[in-house]
Biotite code that builds the C-alpha atoms (Angstrom):
import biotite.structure as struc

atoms = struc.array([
    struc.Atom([43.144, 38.049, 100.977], chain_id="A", res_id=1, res_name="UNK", atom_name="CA", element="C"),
    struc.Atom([45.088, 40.011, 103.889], chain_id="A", res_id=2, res_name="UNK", atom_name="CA", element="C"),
    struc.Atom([46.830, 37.179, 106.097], chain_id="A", res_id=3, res_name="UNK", atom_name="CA", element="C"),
    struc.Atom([45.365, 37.517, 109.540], chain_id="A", res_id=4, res_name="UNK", atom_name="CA", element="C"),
    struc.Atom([47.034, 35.316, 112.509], chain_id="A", res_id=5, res_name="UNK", atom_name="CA", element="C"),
    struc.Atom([45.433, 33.171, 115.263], chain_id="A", res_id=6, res_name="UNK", atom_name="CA", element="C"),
    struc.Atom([44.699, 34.776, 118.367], chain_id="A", res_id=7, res_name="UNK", atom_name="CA", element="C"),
    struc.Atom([46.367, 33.477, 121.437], chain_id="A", res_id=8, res_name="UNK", atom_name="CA", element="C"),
    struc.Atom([45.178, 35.081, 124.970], chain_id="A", res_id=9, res_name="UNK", atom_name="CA", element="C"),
    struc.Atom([46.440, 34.492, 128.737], chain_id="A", res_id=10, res_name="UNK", atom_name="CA", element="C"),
    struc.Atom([44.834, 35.325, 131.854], chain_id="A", res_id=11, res_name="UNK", atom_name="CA", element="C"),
    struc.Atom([46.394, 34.641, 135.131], chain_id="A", res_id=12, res_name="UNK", atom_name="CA", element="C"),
    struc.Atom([43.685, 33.989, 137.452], chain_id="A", res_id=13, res_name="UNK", atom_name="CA", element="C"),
    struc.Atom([42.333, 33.114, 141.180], chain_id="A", res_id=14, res_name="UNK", atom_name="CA", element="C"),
    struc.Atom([44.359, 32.834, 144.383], chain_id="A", res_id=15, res_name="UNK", atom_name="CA", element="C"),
    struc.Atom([46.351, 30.300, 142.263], chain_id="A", res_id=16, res_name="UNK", atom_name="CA", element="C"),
    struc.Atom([47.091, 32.368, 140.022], chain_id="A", res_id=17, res_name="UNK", atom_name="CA", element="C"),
    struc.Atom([46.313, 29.393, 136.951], chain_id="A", res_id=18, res_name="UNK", atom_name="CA", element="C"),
    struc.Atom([46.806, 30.264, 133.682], chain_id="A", res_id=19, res_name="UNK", atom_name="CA", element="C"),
    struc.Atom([43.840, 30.133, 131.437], chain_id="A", res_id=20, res_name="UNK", atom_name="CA", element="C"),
    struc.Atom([44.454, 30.752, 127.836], chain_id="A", res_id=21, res_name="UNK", atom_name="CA", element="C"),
    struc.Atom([42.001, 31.395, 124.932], chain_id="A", res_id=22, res_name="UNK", atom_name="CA", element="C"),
    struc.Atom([42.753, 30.217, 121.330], chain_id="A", res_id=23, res_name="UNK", atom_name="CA", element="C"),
    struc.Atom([40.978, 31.215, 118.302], chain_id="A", res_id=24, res_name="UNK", atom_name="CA", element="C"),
    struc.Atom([40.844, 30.643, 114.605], chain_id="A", res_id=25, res_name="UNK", atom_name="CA", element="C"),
    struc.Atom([41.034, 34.412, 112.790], chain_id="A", res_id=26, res_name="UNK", atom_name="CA", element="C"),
    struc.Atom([38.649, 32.559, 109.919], chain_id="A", res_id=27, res_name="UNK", atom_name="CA", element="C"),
    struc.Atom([36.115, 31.051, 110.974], chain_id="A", res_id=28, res_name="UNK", atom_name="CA", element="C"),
    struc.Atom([35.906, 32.543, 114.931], chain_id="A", res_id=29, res_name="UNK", atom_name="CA", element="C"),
    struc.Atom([35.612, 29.283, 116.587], chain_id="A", res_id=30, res_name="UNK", atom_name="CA", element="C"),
    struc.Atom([37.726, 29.254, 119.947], chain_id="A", res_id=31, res_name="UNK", atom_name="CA", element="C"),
    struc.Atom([38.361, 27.086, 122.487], chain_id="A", res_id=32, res_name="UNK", atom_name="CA", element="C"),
    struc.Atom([39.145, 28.270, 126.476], chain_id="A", res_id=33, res_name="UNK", atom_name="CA", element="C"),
    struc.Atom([41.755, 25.971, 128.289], chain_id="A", res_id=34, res_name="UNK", atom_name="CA", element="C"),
    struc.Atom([41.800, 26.086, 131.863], chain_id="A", res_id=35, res_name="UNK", atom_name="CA", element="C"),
    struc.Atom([39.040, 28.237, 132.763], chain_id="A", res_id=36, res_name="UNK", atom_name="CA", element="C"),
    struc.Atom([40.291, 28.316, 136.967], chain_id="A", res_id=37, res_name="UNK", atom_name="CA", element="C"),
    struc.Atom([38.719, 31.154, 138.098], chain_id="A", res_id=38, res_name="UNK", atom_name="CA", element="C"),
    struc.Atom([37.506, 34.681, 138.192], chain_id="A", res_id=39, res_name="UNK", atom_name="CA", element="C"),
    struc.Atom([34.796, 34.500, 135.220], chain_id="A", res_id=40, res_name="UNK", atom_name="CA", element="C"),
    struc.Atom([34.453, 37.759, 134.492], chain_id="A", res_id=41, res_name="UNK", atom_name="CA", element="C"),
    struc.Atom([37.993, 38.470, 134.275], chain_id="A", res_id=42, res_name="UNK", atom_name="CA", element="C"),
    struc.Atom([37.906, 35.169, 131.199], chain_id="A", res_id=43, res_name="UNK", atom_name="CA", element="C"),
    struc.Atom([34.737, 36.904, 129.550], chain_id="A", res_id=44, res_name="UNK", atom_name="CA", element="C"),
    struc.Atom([36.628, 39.936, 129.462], chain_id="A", res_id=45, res_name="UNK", atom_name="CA", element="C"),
    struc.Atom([39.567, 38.487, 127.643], chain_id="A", res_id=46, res_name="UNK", atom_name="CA", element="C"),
    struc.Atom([36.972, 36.691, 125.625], chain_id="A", res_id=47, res_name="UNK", atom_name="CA", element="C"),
    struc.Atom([35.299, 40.407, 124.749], chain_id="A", res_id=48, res_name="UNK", atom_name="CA", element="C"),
    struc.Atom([38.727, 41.716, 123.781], chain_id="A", res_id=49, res_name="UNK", atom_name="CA", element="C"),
    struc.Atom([39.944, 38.974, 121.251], chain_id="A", res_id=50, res_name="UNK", atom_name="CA", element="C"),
    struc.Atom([36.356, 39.425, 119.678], chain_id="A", res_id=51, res_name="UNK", atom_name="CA", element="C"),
    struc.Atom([36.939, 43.520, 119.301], chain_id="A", res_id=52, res_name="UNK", atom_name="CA", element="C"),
    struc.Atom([40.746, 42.619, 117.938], chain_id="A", res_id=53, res_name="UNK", atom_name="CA", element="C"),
    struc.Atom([38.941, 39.926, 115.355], chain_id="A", res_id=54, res_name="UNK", atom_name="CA", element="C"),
    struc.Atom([36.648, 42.536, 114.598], chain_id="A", res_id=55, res_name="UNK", atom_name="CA", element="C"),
    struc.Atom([33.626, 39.556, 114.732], chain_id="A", res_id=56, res_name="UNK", atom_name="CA", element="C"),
    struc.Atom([31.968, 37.378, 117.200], chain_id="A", res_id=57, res_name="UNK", atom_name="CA", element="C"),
    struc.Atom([33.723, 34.382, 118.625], chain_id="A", res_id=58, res_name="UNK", atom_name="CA", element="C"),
    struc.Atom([32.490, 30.598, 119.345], chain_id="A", res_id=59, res_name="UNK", atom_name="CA", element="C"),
    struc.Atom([33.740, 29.139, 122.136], chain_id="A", res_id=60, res_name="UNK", atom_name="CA", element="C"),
    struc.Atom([33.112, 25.927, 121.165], chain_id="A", res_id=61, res_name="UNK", atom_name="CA", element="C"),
    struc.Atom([35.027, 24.490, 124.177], chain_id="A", res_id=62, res_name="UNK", atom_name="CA", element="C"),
    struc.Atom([36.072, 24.337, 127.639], chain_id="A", res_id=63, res_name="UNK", atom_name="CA", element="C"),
    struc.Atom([39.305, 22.449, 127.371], chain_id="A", res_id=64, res_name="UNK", atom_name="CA", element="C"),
    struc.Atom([40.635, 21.267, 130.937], chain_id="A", res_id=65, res_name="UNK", atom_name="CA", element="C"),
    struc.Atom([44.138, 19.721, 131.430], chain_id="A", res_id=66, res_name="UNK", atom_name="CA", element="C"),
    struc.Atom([43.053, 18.067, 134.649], chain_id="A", res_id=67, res_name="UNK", atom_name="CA", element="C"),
    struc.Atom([40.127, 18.757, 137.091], chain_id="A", res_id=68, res_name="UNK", atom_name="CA", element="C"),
    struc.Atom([42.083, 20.540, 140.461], chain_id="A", res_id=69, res_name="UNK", atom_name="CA", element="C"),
    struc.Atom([39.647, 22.892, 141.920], chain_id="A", res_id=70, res_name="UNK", atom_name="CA", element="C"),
    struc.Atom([41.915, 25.964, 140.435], chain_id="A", res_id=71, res_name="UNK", atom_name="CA", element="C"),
    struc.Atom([41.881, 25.022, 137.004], chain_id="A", res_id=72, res_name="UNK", atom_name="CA", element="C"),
    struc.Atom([37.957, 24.124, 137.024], chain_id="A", res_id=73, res_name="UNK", atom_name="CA", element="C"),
    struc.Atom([36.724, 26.993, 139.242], chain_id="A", res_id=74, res_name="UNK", atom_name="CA", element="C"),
    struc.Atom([35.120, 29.093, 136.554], chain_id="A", res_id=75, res_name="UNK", atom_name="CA", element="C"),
    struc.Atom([34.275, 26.423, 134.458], chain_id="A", res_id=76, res_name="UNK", atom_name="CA", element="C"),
    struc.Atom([29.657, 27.362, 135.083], chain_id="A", res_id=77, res_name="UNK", atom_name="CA", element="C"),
    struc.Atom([30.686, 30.755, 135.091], chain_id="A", res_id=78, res_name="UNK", atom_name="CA", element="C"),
    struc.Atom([31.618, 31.048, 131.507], chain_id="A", res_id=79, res_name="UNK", atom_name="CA", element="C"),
    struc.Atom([29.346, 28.516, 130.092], chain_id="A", res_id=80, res_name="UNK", atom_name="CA", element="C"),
    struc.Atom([26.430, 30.201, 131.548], chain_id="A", res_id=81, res_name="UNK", atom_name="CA", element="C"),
    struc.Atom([28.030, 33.689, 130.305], chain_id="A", res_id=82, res_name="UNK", atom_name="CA", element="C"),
    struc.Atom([28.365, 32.795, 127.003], chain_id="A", res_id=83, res_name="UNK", atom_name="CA", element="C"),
    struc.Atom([25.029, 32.213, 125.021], chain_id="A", res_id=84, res_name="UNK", atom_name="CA", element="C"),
    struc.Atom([26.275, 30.139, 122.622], chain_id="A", res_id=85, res_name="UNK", atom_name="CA", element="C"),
    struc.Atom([27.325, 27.726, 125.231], chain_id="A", res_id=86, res_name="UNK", atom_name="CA", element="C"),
    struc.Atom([30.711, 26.061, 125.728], chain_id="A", res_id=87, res_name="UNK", atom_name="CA", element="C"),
    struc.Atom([30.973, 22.323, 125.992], chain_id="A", res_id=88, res_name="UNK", atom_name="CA", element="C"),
    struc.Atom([33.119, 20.868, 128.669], chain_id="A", res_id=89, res_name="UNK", atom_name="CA", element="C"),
    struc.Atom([35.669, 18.491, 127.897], chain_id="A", res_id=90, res_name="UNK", atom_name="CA", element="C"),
    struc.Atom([37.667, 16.336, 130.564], chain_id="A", res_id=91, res_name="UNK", atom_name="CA", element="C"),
    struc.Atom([39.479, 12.593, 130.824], chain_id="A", res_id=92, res_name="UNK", atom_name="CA", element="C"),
    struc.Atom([37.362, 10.569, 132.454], chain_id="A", res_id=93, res_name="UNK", atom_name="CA", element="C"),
    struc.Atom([39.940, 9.255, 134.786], chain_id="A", res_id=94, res_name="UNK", atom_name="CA", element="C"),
    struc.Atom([39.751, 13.029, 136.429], chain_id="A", res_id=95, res_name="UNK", atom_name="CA", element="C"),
    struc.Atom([35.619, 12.770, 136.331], chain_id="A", res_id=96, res_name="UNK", atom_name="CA", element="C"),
    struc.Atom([35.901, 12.177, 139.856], chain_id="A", res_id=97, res_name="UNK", atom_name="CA", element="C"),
    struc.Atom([38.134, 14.851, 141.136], chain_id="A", res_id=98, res_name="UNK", atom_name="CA", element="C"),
    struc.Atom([35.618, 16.921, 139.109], chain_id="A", res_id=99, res_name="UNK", atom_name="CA", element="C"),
    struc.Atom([32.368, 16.352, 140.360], chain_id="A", res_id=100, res_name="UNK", atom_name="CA", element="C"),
    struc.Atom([33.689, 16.564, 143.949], chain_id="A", res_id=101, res_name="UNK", atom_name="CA", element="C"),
    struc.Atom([34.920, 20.280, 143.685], chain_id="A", res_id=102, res_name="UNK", atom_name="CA", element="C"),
    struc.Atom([33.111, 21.447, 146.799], chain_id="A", res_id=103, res_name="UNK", atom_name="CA", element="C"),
    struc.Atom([34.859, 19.017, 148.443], chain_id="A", res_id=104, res_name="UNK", atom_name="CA", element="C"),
    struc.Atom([38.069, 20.380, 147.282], chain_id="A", res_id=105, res_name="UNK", atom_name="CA", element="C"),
    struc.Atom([36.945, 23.606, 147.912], chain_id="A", res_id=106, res_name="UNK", atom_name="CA", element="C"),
    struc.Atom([36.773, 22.310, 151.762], chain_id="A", res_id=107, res_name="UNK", atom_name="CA", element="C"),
    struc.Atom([40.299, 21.621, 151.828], chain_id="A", res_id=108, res_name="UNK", atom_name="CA", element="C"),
    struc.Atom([41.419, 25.200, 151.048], chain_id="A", res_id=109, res_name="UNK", atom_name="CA", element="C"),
    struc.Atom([38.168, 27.411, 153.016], chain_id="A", res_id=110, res_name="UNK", atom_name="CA", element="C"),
    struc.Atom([36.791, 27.893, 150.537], chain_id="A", res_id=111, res_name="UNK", atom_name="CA", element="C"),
    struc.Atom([33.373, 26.114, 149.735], chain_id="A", res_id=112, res_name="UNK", atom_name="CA", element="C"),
    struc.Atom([32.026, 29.695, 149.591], chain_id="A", res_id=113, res_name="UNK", atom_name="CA", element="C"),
    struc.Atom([33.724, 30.502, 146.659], chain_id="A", res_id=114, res_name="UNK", atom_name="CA", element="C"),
    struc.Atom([32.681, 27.130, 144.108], chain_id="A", res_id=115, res_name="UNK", atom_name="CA", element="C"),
    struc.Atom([29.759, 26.562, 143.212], chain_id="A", res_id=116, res_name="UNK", atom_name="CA", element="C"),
    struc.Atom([28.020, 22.969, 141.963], chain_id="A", res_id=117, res_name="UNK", atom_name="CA", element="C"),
    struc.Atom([30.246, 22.015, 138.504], chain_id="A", res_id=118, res_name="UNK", atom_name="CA", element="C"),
    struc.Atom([27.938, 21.452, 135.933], chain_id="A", res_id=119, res_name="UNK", atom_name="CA", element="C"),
    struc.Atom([27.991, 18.032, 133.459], chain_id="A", res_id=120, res_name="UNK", atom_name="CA", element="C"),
    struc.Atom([30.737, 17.022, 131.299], chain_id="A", res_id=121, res_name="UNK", atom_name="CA", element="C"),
    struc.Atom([29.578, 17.356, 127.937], chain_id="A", res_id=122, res_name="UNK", atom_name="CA", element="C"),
    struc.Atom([32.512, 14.995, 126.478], chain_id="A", res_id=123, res_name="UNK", atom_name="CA", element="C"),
    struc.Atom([35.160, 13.022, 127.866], chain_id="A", res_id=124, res_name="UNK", atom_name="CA", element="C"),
    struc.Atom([38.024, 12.894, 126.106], chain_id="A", res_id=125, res_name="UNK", atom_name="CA", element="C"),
    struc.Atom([40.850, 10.132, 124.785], chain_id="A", res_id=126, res_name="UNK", atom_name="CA", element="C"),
    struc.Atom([44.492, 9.987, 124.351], chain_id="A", res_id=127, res_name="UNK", atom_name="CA", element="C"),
    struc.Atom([45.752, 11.077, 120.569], chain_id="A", res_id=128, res_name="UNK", atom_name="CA", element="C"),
    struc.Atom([42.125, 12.446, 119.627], chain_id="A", res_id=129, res_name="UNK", atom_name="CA", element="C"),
    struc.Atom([42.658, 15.728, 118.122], chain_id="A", res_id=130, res_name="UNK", atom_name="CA", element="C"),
    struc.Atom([39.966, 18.181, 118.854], chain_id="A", res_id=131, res_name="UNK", atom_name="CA", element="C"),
    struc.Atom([39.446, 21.274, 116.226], chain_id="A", res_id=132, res_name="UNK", atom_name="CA", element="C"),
    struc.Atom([38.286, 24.800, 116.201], chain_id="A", res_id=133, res_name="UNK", atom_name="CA", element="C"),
    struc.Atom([38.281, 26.266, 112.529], chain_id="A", res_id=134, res_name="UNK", atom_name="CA", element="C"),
    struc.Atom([42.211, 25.687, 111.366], chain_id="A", res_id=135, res_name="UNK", atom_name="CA", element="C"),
    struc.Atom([43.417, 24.924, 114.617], chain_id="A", res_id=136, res_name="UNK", atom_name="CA", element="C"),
    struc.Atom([43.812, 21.386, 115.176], chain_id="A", res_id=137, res_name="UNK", atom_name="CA", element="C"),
    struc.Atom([44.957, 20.052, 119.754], chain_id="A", res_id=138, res_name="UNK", atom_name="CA", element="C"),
    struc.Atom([45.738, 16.937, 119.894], chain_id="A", res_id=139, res_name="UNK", atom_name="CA", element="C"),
    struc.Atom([45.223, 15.126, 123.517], chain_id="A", res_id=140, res_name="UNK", atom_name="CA", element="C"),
    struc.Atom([48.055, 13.507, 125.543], chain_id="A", res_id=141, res_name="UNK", atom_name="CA", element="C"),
    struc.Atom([47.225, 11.959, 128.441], chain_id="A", res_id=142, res_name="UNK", atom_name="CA", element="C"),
    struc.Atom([50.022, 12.321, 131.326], chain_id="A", res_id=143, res_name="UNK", atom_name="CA", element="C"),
    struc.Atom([48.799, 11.238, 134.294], chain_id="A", res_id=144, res_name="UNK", atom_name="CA", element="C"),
    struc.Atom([50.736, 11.505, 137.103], chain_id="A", res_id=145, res_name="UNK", atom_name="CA", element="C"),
    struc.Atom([49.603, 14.799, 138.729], chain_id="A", res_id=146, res_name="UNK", atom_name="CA", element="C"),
    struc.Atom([45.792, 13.669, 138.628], chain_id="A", res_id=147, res_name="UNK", atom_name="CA", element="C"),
    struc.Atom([44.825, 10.305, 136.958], chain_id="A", res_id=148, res_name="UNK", atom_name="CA", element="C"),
    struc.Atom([42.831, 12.326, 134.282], chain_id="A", res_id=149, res_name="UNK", atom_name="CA", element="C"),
    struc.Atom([45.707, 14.921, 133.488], chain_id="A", res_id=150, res_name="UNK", atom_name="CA", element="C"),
    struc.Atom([46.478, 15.540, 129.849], chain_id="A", res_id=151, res_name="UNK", atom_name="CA", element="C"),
    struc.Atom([48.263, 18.353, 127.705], chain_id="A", res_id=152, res_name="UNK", atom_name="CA", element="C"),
    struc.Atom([47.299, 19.654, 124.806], chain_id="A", res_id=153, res_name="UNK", atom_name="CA", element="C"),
    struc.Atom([49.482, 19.653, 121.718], chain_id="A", res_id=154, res_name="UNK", atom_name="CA", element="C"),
    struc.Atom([48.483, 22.463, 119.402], chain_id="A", res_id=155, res_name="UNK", atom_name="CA", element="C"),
    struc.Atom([49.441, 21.511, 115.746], chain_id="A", res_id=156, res_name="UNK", atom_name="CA", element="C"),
    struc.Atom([51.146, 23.798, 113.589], chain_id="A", res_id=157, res_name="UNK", atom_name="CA", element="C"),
    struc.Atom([49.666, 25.680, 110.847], chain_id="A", res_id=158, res_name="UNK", atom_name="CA", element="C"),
    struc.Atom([51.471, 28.251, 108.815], chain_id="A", res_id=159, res_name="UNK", atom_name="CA", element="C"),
    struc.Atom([48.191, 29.341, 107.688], chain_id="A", res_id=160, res_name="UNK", atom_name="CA", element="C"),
    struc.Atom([47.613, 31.044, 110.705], chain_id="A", res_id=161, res_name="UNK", atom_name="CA", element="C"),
    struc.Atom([50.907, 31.301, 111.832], chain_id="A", res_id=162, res_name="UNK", atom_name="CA", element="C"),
    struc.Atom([50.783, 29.085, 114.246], chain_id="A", res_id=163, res_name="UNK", atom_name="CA", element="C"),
    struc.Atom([53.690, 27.583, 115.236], chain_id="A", res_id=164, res_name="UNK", atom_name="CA", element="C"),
    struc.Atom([53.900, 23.998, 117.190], chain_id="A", res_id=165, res_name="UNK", atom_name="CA", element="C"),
    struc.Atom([53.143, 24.149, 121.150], chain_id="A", res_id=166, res_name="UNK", atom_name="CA", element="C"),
    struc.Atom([51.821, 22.594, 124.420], chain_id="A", res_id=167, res_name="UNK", atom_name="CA", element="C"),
    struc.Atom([49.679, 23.530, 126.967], chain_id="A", res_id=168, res_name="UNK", atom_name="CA", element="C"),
    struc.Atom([51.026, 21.566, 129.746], chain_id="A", res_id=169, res_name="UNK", atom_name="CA", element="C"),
    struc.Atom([48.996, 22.069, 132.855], chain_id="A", res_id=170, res_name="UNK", atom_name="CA", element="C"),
    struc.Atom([50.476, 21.344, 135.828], chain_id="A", res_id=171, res_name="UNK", atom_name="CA", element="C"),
    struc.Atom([52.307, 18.274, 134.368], chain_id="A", res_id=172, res_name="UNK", atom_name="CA", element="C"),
    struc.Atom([55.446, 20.425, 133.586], chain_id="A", res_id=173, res_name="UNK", atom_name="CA", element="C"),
    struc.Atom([56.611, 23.403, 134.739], chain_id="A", res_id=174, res_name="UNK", atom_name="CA", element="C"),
    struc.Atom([59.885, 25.711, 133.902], chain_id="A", res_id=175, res_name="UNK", atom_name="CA", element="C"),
    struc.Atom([61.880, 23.659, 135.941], chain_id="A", res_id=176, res_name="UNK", atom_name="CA", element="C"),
    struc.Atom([59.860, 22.059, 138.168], chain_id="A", res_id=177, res_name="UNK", atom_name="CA", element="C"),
    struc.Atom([56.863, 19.189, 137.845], chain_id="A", res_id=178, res_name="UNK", atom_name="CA", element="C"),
    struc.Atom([53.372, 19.075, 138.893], chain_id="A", res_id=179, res_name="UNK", atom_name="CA", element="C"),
    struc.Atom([52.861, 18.169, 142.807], chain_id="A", res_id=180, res_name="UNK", atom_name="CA", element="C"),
    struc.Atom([51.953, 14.464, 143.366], chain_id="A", res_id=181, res_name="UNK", atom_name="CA", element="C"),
    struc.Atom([50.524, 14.545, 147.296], chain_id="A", res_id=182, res_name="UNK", atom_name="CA", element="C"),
    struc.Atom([47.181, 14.944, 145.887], chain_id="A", res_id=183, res_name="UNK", atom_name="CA", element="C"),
    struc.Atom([44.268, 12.911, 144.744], chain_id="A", res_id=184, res_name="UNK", atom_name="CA", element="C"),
    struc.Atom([45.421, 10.374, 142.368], chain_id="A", res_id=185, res_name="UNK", atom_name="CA", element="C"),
    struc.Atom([49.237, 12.074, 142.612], chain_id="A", res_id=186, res_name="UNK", atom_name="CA", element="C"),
    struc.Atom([51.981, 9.646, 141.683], chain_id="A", res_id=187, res_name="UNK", atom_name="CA", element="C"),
    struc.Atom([55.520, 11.124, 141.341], chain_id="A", res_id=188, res_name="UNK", atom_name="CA", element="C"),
    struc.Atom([56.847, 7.351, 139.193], chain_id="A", res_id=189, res_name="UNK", atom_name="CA", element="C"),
    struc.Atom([53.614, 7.592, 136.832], chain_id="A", res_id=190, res_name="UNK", atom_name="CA", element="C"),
    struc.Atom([54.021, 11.634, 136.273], chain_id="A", res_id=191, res_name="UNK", atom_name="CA", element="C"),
    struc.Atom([58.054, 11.523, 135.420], chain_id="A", res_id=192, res_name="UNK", atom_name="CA", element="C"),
    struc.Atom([57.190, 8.460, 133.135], chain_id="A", res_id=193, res_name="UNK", atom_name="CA", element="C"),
    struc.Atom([54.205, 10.734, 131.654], chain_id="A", res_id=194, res_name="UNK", atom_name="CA", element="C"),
    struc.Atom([57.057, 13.503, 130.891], chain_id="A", res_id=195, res_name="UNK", atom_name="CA", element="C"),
    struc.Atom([59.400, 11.370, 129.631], chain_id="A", res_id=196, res_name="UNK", atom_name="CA", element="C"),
    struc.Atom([57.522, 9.481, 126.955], chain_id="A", res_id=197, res_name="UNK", atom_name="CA", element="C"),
    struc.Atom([55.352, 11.798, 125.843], chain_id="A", res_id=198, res_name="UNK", atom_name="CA", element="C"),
    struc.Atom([56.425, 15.153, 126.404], chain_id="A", res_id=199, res_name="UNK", atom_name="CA", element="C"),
    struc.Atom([60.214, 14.525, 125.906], chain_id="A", res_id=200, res_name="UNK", atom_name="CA", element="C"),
    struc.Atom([60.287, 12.660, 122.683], chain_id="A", res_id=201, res_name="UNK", atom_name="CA", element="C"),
    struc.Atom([58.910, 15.498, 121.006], chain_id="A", res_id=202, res_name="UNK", atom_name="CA", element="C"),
    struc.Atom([60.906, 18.320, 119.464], chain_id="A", res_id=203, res_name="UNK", atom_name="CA", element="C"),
    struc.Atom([63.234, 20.649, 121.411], chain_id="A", res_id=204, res_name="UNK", atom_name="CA", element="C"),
    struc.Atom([61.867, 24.199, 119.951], chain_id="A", res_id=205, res_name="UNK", atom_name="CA", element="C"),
    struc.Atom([58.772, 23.139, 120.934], chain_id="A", res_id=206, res_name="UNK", atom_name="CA", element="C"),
    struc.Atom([57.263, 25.834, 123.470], chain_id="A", res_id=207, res_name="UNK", atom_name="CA", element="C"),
    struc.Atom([55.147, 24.869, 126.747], chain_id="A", res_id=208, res_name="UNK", atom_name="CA", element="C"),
    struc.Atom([52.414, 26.435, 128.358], chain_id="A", res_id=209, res_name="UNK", atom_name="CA", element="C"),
    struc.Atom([52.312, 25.328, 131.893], chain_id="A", res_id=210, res_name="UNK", atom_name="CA", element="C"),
    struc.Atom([49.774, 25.682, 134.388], chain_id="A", res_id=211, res_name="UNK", atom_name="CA", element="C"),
    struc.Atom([51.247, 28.000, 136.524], chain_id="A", res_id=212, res_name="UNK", atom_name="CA", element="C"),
    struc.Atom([53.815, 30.205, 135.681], chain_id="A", res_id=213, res_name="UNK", atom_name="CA", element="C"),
    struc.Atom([56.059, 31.185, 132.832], chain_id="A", res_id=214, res_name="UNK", atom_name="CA", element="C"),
    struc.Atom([56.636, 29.135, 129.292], chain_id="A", res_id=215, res_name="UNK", atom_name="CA", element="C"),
    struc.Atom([59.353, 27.226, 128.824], chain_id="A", res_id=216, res_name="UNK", atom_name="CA", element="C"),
    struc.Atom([60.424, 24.867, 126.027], chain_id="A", res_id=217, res_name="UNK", atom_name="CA", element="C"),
    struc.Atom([60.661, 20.853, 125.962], chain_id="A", res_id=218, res_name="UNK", atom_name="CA", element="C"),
    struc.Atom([64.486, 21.599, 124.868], chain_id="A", res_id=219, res_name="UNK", atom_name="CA", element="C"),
    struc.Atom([64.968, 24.182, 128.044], chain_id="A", res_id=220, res_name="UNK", atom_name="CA", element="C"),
    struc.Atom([63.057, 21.295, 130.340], chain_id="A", res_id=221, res_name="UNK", atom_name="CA", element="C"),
    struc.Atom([65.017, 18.107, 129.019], chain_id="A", res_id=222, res_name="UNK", atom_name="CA", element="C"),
    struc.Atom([68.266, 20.099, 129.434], chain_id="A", res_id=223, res_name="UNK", atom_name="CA", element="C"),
    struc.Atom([67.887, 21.500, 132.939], chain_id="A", res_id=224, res_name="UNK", atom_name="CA", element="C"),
    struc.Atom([65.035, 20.423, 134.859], chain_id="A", res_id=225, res_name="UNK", atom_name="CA", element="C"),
    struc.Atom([66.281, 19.406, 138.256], chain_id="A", res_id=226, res_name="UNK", atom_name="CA", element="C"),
    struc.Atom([63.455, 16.907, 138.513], chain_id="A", res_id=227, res_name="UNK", atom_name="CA", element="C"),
    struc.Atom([64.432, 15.095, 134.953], chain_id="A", res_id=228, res_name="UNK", atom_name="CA", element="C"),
    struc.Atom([68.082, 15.470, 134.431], chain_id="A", res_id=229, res_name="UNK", atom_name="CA", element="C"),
])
């Protein structure tokens, strides 16, 4: 059997310019979206492209948010209702708030023209359940601290696939820098306390997918983050 590798996707999107990355299994197909923010078209394009590079049809089984911020929700309806087989959307519960009230977020920028109504959580999810699509296996941290609902995603490793171990961080970490905490449900004590048990006491080769901006590693972050050292 000819070894074929996961498939891992970015797309920068919306006037926030929030990553949203797209992870699927090369056997079976299934895939799951984290972060959909914005721009759906510019998602079921990436979506389309991973499916001509598999050379089969992909399930997105899910729609895997770190935290419910108007830019990393924002095409959430889009690509559930441009996807037949029909995403489910997962969230923490303590974000189901922040969540339902995106047109009220929307306000706060200008921009209620731009969000529509977000449709129903299909699942909440808990702390340390580990969600899989085929052979890939996220586990679910919750770090609150930039929302009270934030989590990262720690994607298991799985030479099978080549998949080596990583985190998808939303906007809990950044390359040197941490998520904001002036925002609903922010706390600055609660999110270093987040970092520092449960991102930091994991491995230093360990890479990290933040929200926003470039990767980084929990070894770079421990080391040199002005907001942590």
């Amino acid at each position: 059997m000819v070894f074929q590798p996961w498939i891992h996707e970015k797309a920068v999107v919306g006037p926030f310019q929030c990553n949203c990355h797209l992870l699927v299994c090369p056997t079976t197909g299934d895939a799951a979206v984290v972060d959909p923010g914005d721009d759906s078209r510019q998602i079921l394009q990436m979506i389309s492209k991973a499916e001509s590079q598999l050379g089969k049809p992909i399930q997105i089984k899910a729609l895997l948010h770190t935290h419910a911020h108007l830019d990393h929700i924002g095409a959430t309806r889009g690509v559930v209702e441009g996807r037949t087989e029909k995403p489910k959307i997962l969230l923490h519960q303590g974000d189901g708030e922040i969540y339902r009230n995106l047109r009220m977020q929307a306000g706060l920028f200008g921009m209620e023209a731009h969000y529509g109504e977000p449709l129903p959580v299909d699942q909440y999810i808990e702390d340390g359940e580990v969600l899989r699509f085929g052979s890939l296996n996220l586990e679910v941290v919750h770090t609150p601290g930039h929302s009270p609902g934030g989590v990262c995603y720690r994607l298991k490793e799985d030479s099978q696939v080549g998949v080596q171990e990583q985190v998808f961080s939303g906007d809990t970490l950044f390359q040197s820098s941490i998520g904001r905490t002036d925002l609903w449900g922010g706390d600055v004590d609660t999110l270093l306390g987040s970092i520092r048990r449960r991102l930091f006491t994991m491995d230093d080769e360990i890479e990290v997918h933040p929200g926003h901006g470039d990767s980084t590693s929990i070894g770079r972050e421990r080391r040199e983050n002005p907001f942590l050292t």
